[in-house]
VODO-266682 format. One record per atom (N, C-alpha, C, O): residue in one letter; x, z, y. Coordinates in steps of 0.001 Angstrom, whole numbers, plus 524288, in hexadecimal, padded with zeros to 5 digits. Layout:
residues N
aXZY/...
***
This chain:
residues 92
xBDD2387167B6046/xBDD2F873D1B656B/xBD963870EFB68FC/xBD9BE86C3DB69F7/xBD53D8748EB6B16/xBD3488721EB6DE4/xBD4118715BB7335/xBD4DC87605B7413/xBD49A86EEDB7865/xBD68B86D47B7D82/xBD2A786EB4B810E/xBCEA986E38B7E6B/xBD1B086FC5B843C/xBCBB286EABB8913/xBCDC386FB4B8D0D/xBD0CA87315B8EA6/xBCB2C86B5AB8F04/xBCB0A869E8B94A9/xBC7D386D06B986A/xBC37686B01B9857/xBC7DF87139B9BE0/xBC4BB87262B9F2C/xBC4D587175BA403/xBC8D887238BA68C/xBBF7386F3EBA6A8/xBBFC186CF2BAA99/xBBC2086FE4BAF0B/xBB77086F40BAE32/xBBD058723BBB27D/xBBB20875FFBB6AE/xBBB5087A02BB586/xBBD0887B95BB151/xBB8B087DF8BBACE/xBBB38881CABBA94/xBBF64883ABBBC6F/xBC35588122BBB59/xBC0218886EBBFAD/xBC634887FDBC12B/xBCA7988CF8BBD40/xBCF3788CC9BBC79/xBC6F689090BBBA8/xBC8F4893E4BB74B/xBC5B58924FBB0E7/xBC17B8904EBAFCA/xBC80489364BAF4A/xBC81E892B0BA89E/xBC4EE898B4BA89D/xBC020898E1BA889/xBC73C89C0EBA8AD/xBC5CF8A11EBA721/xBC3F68A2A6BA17D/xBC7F78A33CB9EE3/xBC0268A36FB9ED9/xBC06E8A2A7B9A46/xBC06889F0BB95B7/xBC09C89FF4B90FF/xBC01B89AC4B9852/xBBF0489453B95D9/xBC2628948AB91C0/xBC07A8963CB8DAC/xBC6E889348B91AE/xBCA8189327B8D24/xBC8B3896ECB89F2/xBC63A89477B86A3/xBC86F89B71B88EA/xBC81089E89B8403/xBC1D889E14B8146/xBC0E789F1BB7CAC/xBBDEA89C4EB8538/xBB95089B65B8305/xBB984896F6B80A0/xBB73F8972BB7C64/xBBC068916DB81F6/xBBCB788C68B7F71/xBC0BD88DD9B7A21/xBBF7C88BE8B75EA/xBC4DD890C5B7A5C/xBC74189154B7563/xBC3458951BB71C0/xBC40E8959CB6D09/xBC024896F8B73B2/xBBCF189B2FB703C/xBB884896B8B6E0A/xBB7CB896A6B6949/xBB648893EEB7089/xBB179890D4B6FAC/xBB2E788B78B6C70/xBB11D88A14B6832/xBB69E888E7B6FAC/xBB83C88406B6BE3/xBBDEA882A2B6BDA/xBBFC687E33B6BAB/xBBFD68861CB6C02/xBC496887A3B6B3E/xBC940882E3B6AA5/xBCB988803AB6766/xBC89288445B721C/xBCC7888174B75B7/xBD093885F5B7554/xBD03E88A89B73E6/xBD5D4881F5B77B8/xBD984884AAB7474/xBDF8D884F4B7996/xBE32E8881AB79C8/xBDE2C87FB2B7D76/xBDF0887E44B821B/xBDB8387CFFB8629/xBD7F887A4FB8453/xBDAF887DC5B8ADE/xBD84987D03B8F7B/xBDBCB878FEB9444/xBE046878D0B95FF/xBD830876ECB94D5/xBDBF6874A9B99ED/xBD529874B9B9F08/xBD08287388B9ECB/xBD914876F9BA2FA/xBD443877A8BA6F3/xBD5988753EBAB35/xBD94887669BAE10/xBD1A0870A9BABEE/xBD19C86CCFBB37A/xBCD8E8708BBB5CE/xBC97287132BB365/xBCE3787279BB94B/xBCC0B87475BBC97/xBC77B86FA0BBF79/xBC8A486AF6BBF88/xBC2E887170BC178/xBBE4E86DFFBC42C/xBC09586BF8BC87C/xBBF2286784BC995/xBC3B986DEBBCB3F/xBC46D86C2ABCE35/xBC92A8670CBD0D9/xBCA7786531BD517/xBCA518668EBCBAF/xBCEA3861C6BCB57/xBCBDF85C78BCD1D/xBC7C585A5BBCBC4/xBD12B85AB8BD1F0/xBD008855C7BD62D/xBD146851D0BD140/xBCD9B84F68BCF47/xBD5ED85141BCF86/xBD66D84E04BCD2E/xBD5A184BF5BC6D8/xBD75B84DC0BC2BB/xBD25C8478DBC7F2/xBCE2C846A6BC271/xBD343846DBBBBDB/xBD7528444DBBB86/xBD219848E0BB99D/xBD64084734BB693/xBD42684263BB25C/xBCFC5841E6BB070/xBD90683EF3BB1A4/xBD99683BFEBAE3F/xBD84383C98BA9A1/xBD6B4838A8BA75A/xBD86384089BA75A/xBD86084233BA1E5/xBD89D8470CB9FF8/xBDAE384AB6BA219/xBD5898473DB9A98/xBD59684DB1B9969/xBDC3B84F0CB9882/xBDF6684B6EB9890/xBDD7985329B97E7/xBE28A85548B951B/xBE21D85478B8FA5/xBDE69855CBB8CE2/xBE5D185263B8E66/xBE67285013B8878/xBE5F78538BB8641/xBE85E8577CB879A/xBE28B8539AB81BE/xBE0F385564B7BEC/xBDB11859F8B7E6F/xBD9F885E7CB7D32/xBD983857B8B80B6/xBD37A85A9BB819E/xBCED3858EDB7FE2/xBCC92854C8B80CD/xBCCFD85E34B7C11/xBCA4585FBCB7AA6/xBC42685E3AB7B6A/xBC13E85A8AB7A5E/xBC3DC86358B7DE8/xBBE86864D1B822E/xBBF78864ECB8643/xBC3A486689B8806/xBBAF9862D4B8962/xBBC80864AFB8E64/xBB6FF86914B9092/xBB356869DBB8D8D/xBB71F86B6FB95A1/xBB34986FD9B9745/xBB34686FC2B9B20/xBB6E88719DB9DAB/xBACB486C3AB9E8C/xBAF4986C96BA426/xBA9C887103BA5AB/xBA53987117BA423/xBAC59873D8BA8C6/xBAA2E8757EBAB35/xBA70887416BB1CA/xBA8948759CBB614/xBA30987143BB0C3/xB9FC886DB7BB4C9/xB9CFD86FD1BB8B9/xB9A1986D14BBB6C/xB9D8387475BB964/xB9C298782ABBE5F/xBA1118777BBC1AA/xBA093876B5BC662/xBA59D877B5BBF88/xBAADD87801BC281/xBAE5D873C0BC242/xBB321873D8BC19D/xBABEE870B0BC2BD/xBB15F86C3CBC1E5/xBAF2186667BC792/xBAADA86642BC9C2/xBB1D68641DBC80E/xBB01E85FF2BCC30/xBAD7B85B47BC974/xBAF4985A7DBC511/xBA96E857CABCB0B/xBA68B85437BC83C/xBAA6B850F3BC588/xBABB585112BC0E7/xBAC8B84D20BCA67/xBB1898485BBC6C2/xBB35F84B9ABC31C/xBB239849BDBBED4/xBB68585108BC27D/xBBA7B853DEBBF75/xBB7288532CBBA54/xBB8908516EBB612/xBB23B85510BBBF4/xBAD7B8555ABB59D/xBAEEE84FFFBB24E/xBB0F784F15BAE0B/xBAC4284C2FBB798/xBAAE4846C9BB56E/xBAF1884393BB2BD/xBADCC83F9ABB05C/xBB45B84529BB2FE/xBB9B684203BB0B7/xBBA6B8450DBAC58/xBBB968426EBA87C/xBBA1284A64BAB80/xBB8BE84D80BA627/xBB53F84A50BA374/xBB6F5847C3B9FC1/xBB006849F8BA4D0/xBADA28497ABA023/xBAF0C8437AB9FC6/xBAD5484220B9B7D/xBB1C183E70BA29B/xBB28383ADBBA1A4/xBB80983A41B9D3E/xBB8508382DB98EA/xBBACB83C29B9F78/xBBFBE83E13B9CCE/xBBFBB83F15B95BB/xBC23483D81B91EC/xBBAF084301B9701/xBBAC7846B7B8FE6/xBB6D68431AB8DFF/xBB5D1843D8B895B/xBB3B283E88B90AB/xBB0AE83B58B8E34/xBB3EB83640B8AE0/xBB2788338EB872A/xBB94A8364AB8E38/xBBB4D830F7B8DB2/xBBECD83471B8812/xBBD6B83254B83FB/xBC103836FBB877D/xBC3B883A64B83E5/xBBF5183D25B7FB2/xBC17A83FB8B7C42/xBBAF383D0DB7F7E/xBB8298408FB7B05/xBB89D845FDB7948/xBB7AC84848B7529/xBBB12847D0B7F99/xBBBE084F31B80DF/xBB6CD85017B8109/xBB36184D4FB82F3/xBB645855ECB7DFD/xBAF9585841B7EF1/xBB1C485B4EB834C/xBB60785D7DB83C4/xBAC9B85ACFB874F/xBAA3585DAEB8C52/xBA59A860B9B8ADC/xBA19785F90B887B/xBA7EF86696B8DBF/xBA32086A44B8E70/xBA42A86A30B948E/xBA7DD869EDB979F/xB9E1D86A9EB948C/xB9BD386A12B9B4B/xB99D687058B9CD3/xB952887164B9D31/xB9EF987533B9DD8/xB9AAD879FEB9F57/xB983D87AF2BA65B/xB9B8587A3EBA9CD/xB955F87BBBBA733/xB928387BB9BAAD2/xB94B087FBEBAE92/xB96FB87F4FBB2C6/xB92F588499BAB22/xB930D88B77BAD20/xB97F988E29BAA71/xB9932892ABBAB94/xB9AEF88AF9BA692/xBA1EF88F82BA447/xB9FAD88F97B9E3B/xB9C4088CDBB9C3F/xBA26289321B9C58/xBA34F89464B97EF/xB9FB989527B94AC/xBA03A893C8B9017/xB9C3489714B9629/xB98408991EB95B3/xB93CD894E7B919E/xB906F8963DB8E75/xB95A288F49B936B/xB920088C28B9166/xB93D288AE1B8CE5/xB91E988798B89F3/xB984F88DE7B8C0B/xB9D1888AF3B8525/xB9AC688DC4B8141/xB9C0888D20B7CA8/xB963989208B8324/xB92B4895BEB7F4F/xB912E88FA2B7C7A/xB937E88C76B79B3/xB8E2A88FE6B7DE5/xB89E788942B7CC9/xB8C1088574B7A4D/xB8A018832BB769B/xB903888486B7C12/xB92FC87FE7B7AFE/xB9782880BAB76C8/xB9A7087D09B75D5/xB9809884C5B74A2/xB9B4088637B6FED/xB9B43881E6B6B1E/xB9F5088119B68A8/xB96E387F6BB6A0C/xB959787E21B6696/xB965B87765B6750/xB9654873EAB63FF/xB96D687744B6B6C/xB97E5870A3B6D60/xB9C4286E92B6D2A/xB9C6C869DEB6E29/xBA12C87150B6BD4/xBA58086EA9B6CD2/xBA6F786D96B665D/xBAAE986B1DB652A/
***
């Protein structure tokens, strides 16, 4: 089973069924960009994580990718949505 973390954004909308279609995530857990408070830690047993870096707040980014660096979670960085998981199919 795979886990992912998504980070910005304030709707999901089709995210989940394209991540179970592509690399077949199986659970989602979604922080919204706009979260004040930094979190401590990913949610146990994660995967991937997916931040979306158009929508999320700088610190929120910067403790993600510190976080999934200190743990050996893969990060995809999409810019513009979904759209870029065309491309990136092959990377995870």
């Amino acid at each position: 089973m795979v886990r992912c973390l998504i980070v910005g954004t304030d709707r999901l909308g089709a995210a989940p069924a394209v991540l179970r279609q592509k690399f077949g995530v199986r659970e989602v857990i979604h922080w919204d960009g706009r979260r004040k408070k930094l979190p401590e830690s990913l949610p146990k047993g994660t995967d991937l994580i997916v931040v979306y870096t158009n929508f999320v707040r700088h610190a929120l980014m910067w403790r993600v990718k510190e976080l999934a660096r200190e743990t050996g979670v893969k990060v995809i960085w999409l810019r513009r949505g979904l759209s870029e998981l065309e491309v990136l199919e092959n990377a995870v």
